[in-house]
N, CA and C atoms as an extended XYZ file, in Angstrom:
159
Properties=species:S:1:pos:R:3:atomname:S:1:resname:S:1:resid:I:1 pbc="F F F"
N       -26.150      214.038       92.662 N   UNK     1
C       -24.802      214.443       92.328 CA  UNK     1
C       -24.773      215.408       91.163 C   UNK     1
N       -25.550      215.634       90.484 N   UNK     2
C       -25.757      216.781       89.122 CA  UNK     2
C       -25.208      215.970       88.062 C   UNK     2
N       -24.930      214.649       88.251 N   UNK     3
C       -24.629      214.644       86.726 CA  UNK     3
C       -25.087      213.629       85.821 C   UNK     3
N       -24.837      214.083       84.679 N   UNK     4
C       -26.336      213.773       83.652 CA  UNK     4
C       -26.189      212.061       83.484 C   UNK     4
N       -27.362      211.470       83.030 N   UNK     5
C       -27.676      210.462       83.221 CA  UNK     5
C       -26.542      209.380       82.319 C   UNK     5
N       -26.100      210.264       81.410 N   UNK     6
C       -25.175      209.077       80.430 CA  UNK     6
C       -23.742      208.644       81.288 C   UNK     6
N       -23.299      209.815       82.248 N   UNK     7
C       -21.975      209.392       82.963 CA  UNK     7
C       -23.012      208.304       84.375 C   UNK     7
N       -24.285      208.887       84.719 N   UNK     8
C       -24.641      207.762       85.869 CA  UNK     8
C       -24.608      206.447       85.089 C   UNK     8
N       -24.717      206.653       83.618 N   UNK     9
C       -25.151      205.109       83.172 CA  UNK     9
C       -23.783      204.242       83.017 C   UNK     9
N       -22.831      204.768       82.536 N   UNK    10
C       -21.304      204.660       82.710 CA  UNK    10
C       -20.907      204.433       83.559 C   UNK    10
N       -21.057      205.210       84.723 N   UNK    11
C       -20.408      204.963       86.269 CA  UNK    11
C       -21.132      203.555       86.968 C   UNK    11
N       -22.749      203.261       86.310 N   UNK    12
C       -23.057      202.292       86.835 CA  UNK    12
C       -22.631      200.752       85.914 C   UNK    12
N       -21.895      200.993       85.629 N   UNK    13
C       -21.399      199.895       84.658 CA  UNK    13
C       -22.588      199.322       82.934 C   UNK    13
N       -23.518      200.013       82.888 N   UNK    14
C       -24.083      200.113       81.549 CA  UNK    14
C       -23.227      200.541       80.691 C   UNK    14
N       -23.789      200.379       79.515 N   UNK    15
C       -23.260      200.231       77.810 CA  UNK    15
C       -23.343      201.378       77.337 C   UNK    15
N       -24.634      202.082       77.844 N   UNK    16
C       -24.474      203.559       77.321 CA  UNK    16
C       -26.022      203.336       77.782 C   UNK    16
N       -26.511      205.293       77.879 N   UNK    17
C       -27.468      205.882       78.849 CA  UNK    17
C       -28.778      204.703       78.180 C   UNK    17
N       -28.966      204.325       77.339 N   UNK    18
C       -30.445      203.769       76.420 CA  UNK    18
C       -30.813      202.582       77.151 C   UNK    18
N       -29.342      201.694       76.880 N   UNK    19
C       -29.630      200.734       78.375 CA  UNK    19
C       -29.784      200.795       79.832 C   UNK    19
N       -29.096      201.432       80.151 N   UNK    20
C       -29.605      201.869       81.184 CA  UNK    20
C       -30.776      202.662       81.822 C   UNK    20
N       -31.722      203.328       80.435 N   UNK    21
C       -32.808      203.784       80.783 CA  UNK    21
C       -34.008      202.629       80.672 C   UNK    21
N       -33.509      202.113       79.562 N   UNK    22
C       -34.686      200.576       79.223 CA  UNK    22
C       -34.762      199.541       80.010 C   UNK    22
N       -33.534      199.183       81.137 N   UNK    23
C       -33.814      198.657       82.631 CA  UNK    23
C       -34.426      199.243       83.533 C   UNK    23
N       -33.718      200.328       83.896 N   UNK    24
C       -34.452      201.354       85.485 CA  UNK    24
C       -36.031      201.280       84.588 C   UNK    24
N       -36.241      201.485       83.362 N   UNK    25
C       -38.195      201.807       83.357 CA  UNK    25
C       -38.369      200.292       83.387 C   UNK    25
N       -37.980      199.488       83.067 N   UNK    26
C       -38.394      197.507       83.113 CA  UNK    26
C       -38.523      197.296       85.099 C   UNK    26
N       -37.487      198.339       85.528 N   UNK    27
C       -37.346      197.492       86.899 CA  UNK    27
C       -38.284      198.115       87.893 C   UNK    27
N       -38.632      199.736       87.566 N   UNK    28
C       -39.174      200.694       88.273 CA  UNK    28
C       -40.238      201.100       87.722 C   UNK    28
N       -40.815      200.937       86.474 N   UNK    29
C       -41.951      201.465       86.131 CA  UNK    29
C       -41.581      202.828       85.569 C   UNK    29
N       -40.714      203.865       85.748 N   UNK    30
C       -40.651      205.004       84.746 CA  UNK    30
C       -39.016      205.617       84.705 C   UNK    30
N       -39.290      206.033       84.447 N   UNK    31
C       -37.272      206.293       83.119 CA  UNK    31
C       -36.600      207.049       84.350 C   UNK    31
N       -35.624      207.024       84.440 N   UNK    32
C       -34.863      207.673       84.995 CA  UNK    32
C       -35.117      209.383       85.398 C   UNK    32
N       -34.997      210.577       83.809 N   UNK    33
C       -35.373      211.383       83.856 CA  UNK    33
C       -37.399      211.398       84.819 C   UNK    33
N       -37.702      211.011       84.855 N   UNK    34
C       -39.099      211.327       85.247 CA  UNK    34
C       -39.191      210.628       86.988 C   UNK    34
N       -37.914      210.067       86.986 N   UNK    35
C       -37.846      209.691       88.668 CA  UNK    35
C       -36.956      211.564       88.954 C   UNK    35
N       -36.090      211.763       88.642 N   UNK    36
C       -35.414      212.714       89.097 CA  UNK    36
C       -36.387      214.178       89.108 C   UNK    36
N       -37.565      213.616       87.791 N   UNK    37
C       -38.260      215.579       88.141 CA  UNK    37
C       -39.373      214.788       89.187 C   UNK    37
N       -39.391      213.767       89.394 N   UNK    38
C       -40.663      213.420       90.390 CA  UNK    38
C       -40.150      213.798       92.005 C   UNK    38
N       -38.619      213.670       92.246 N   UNK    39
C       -37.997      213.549       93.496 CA  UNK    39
C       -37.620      214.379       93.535 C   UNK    39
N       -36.876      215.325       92.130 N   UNK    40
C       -36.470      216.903       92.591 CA  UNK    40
C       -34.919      216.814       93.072 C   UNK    40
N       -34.645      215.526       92.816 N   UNK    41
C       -33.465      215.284       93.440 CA  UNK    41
C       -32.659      214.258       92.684 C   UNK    41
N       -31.359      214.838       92.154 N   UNK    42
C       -30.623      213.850       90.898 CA  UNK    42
C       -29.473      213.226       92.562 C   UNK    42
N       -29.682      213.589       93.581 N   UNK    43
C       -28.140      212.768       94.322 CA  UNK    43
C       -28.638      211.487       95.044 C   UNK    43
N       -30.325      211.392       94.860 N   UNK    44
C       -30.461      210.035       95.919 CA  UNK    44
C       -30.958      208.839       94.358 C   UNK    44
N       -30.368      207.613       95.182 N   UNK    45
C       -30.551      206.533       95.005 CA  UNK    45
C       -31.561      206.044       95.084 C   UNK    45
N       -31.843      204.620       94.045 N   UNK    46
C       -33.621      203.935       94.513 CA  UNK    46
C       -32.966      203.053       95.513 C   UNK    46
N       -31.851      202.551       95.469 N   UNK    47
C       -31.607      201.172       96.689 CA  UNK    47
C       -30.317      200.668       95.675 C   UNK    47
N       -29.636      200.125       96.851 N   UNK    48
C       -28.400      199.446       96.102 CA  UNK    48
C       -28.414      198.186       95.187 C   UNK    48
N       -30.087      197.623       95.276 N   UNK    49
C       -30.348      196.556       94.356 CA  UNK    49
C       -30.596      196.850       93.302 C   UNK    49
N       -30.496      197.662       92.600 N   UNK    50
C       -30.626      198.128       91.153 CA  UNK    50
C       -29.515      197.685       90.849 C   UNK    50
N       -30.196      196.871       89.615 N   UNK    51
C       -29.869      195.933       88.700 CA  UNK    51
C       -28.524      196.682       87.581 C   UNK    51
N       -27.177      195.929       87.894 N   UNK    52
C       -26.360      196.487       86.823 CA  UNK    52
C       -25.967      195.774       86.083 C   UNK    52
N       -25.567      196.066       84.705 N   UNK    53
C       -26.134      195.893       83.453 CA  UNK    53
C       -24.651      195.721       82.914 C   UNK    53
């Protein structure tokens, strides 16, 4: 969707982007930013079971 990780962390019901980066790397193994340059792609999802916060 293009948009930056602090409104995904917001929109996903987190506290603000820090928490939400210090889960997705606890749940997935690496941060948010480094899934999106790995996939090349900020509009797909890991799965609807990601954990909200």
């Amino acid at each position: 969707s293009g948009q930056s990780l602090a409104e995904a962390a917001s929109e996903a019901g987190f506290a603000d982007q820090s928490h939400m980066t210090r889960q997705f790397k606890r749940t997935y193994g690496l941060t948010p930013g480094r899934w999106r340059a790995i996939t090349g792609d900020s509009s797909r999802t890991i799965g609807a079971s990601a954990p909200r916060q």
